[in-house]
MARGU-677670 format. One line per 2 residues: number of its first residue (from 1); their letters; for each residue x, z, y of N, C-alpha, C, O, CB. Coordinates in steps of 0.1 Angstrom, whole numbers, plus 5000, padded with zeros to 4 digits. Glycine has a CB too. Layout:
NUM) A) X/Z/Y/X/Z/Y/X/Z/Y/X/Z/Y/X/Z/Y; ... .
***
This chain:
1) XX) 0917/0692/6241/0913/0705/6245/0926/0713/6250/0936/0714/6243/0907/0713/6234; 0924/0717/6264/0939/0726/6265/0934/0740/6266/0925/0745/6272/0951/0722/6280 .
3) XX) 0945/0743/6257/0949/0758/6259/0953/0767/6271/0964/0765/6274/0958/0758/6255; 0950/0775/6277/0954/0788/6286/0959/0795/6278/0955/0799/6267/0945/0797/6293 .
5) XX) 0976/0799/6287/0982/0811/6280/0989/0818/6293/0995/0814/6303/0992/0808/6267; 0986/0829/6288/0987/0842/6302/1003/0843/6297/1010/0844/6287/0974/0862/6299 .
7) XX) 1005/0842/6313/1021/0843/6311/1026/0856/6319/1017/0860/6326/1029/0830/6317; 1034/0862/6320/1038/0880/6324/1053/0873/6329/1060/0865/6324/1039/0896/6307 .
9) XX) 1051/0881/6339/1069/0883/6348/1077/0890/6334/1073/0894/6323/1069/0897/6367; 1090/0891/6342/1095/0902/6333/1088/0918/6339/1081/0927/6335/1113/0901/6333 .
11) XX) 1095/0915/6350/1092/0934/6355/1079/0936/6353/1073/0944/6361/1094/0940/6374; 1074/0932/6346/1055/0934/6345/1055/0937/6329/1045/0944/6326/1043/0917/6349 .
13) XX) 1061/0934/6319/1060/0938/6308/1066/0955/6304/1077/0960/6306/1066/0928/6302; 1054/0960/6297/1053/0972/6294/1069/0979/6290/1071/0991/6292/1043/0973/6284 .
15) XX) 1079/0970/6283/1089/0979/6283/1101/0976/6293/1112/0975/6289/1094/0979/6270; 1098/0973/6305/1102/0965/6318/1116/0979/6323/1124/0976/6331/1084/0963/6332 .
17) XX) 1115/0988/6318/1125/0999/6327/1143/0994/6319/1145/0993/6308/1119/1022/6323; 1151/0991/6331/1163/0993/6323/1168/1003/6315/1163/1014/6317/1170/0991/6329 .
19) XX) 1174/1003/6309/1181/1013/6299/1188/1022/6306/1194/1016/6315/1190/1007/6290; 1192/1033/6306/1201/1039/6317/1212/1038/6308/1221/1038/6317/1197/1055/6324 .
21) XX) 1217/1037/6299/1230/1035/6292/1237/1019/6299/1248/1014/6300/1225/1035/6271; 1227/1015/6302/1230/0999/6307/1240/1001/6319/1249/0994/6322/1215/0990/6313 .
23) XX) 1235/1011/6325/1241/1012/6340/1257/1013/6339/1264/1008/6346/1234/1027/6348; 1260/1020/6329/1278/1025/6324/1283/1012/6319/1295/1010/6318/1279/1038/6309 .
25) XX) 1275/1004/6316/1285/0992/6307/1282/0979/6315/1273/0976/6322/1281/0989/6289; 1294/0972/6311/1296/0958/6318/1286/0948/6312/1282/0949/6300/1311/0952/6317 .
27) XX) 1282/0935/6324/1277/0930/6315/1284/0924/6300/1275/0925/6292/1272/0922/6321; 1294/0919/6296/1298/0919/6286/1293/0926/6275/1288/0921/6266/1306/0920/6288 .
29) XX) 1296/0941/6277/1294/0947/6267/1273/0946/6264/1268/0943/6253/1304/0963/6271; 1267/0949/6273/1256/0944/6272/1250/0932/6265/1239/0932/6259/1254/0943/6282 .
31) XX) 1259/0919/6265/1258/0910/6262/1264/0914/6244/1259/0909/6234/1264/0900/6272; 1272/0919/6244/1277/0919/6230/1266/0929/6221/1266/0927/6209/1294/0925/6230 .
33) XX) 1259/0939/6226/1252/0945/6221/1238/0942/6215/1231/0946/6206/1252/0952/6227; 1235/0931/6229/1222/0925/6223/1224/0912/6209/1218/0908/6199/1212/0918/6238 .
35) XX) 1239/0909/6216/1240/0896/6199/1236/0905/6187/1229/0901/6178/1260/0887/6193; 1243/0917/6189/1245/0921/6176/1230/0927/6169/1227/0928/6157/1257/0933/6176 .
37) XX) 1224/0929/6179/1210/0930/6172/1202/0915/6170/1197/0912/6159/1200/0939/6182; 1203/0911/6176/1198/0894/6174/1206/0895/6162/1199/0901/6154/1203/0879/6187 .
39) XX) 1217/0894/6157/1223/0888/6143/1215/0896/6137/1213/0889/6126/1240/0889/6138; 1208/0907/6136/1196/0915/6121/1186/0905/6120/1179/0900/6129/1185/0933/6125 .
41) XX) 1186/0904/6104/1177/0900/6102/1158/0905/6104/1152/0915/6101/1183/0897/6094; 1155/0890/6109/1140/0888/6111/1141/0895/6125/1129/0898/6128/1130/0895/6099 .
43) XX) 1149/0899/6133/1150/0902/6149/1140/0898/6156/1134/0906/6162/1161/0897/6155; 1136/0884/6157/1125/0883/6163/1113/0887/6159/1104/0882/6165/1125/0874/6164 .
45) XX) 1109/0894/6151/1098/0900/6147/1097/0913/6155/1085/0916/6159/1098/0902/6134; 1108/0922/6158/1109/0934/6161/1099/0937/6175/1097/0927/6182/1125/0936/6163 .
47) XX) 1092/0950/6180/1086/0946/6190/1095/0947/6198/1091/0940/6207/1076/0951/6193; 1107/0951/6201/1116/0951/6211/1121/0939/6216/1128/0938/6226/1125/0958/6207 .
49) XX) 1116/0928/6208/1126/0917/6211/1122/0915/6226/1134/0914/6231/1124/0903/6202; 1116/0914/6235/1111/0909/6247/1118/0920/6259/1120/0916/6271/1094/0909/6247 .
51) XX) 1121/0932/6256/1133/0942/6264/1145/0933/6263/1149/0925/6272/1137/0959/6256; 1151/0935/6250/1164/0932/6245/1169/0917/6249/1180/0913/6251/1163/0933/6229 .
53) XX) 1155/0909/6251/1160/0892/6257/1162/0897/6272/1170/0892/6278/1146/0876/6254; 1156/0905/6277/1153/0902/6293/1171/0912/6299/1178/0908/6309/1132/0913/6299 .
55) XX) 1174/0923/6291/1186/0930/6290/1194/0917/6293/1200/0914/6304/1190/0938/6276; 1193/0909/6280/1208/0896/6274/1207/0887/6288/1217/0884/6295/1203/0883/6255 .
57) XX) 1197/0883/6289/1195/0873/6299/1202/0877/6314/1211/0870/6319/1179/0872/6301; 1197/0892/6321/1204/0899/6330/1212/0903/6332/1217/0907/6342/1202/0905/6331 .
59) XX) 1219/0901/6316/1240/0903/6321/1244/0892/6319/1257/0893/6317/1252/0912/6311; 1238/0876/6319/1245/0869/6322/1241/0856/6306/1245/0845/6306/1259/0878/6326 .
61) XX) 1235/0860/6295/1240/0856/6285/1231/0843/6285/1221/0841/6293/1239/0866/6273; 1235/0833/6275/1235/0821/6271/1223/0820/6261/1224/0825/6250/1248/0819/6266 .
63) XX) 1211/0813/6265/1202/0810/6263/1201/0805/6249/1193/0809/6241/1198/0804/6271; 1214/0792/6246/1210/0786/6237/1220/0793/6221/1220/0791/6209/1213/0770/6243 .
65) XX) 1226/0801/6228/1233/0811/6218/1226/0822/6213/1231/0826/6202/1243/0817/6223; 1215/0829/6218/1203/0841/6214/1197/0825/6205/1202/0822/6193/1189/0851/6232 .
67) XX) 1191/0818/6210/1179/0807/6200/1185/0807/6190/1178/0809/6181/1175/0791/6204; 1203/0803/6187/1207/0799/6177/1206/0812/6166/1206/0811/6153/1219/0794/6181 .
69) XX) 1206/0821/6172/1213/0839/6162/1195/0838/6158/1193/0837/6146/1223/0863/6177; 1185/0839/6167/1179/0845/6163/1170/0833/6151/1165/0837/6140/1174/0852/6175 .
71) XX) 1170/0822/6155/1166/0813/6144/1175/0813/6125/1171/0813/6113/1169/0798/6152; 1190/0815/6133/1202/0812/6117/1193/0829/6112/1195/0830/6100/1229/0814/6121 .
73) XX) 1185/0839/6116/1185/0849/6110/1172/0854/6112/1171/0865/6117/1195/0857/6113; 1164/0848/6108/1148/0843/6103/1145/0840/6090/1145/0829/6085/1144/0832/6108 .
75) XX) 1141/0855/6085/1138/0853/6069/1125/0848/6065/1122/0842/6055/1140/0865/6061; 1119/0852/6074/1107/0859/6070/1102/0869/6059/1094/0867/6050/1101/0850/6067 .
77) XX) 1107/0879/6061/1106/0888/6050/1089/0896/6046/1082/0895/6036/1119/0899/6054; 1089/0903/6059/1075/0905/6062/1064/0891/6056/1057/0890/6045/1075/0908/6079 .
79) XX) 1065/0886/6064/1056/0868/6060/1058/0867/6045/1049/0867/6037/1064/0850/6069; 1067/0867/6044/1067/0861/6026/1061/0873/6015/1057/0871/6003/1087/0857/6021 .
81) XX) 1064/0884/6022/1053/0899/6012/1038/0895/6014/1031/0891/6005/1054/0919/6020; 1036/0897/6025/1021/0891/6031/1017/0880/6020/1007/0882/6013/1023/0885/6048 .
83) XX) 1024/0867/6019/1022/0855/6013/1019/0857/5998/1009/0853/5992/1034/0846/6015; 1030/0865/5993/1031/0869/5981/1017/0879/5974/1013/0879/5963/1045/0875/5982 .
85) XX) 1014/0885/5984/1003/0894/5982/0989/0885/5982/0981/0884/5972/1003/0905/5994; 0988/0881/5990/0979/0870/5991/0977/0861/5981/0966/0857/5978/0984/0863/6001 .
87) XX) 0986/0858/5975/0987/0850/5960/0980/0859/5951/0969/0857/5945/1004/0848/5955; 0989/0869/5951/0986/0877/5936/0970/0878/5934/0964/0875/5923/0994/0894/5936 .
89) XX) 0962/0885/5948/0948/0883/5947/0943/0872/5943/0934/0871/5934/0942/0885/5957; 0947/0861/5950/0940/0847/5945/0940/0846/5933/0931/0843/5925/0946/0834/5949 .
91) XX) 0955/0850/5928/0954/0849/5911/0946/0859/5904/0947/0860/5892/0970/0851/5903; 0939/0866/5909/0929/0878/5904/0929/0890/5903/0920/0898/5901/0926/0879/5893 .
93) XX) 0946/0895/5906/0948/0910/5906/0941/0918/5920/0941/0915/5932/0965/0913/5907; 0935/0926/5915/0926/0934/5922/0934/0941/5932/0945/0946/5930/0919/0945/5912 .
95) XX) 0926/0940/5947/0937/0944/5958/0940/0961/5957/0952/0964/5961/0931/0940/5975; 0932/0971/5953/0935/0986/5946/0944/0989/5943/0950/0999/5945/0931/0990/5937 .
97) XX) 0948/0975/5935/0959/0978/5923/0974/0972/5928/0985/0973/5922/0954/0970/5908; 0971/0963/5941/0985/0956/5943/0990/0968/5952/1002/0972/5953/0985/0938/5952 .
99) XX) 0978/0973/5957/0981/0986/5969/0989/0999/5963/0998/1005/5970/0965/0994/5975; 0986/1001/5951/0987/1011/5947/1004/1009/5937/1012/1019/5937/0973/1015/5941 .
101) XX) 1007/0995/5930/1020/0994/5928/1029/0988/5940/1041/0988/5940/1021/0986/5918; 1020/0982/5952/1035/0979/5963/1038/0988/5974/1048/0985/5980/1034/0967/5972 .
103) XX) 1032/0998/5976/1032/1006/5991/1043/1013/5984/1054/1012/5989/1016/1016/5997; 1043/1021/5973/1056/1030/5972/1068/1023/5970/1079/1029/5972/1055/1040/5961 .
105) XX) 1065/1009/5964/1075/1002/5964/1084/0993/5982/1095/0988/5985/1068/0994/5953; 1071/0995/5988/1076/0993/5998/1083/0999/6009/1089/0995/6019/1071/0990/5999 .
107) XX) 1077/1014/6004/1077/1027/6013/1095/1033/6008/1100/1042/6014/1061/1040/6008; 1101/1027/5997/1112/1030/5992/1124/1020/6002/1134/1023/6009/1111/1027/5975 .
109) XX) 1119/1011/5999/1126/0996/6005/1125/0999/6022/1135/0993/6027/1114/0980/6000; 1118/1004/6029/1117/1005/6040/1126/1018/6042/1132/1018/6053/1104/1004/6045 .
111) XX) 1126/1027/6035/1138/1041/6038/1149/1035/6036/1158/1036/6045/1138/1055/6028; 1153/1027/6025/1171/1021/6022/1170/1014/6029/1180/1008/6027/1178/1014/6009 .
113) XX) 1162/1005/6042/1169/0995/6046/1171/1009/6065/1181/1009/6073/1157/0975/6044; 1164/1015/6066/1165/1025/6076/1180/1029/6077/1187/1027/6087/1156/1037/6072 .
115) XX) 1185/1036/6063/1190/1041/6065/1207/1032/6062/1218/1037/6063/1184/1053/6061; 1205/1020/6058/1215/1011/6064/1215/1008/6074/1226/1005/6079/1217/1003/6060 .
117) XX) 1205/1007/6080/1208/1001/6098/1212/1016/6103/1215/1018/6115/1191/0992/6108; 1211/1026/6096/1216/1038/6105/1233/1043/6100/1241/1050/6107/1204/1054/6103 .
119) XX) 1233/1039/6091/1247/1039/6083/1250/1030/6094/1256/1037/6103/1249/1033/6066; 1249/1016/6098/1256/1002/6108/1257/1009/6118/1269/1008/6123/1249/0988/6112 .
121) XX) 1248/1018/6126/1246/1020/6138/1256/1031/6141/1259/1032/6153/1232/1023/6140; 1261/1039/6133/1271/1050/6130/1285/1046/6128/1294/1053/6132/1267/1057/6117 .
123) XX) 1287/1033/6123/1298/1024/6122/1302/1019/6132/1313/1019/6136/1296/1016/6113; 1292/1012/6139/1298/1011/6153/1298/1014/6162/1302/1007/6171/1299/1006/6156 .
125) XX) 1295/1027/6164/1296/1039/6173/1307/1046/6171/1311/1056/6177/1285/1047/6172; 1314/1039/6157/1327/1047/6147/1336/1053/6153/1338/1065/6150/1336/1038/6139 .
127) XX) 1344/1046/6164/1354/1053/6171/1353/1067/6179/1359/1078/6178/1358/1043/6180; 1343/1063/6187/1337/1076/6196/1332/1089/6186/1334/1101/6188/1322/1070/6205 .
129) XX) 1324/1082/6175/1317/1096/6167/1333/1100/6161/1338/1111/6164/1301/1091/6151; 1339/1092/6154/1352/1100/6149/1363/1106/6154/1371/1113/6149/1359/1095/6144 .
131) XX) 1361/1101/6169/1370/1106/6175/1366/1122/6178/1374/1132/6177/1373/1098/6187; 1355/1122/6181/1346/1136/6186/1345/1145/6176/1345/1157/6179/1331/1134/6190 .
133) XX) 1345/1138/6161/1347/1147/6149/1357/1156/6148/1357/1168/6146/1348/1140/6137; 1369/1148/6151/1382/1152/6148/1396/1156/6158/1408/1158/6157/1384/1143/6141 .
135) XX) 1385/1157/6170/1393/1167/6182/1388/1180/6182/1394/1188/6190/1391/1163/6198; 1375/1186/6172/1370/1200/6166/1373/1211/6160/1365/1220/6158/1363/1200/6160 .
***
């Protein structure tokens, strides 16, 4: 039995517009920006990933170097809650009750990890934001 699968250009996918920040920087630096999001973990999950490859690809970058970042940093984190939840019902705990001890537990976990990727994102923006601090 074969499969059909609808395949999309790039310029046809919904987040298809370049970045206007893109326009100011070399491809290099383009290229260095998208590794560094590829190195977060579970990156390929993100919906962005299909901008962010089509960016990397356009300044030039190395195909088999994105496969490598984004595979070495594939947790499955999401998948393995899902899995784990999935379990616990099988084992009998009532889904009410997994809802009602994991959402706040999750809803905690999802603010600290926010606001470390906004702590990172502040860090390496470091020079410019400190410099701007401290010419005031």
């Amino acid at each position: 039995m074969e499969e059909e699968f609808q395949t999309c250009a790039w310029d046809e996918a919904p987040d298809a517009e370049p970045l206007e920040e893109d326009e100011a920087l070399s491809p290099a630096d383009i290229q260095s920006n998208c590794l560094w999001q590829f190195s977060s973990t579970d990156f390929i999950m993100e919906p962005g990933i299909f901008s962010t490859l089509k960016r990397y690809f356009q300044a030039g970058g190395n195909p088999e170097q994105v496969i490598e970042m984004l595979s070495e940093n594939y947790q499955a984190v999401a998948q393995m809650a899902n899995l784990m939840a999935e379990w616990l019902i099988l084992a009998g705990l009532c889904s009410k009750t997994l809802r009602i001890h994991t959402i706040p537990r999750f809803r905690e976990r999802v603010l600290t990890i926010c606001n470390l990727f906004d702590h990172r994102l502040r860090e390496g923006a470091g020079g410019q934001m400190q410099s701007q601090g401290s010419s005031t």
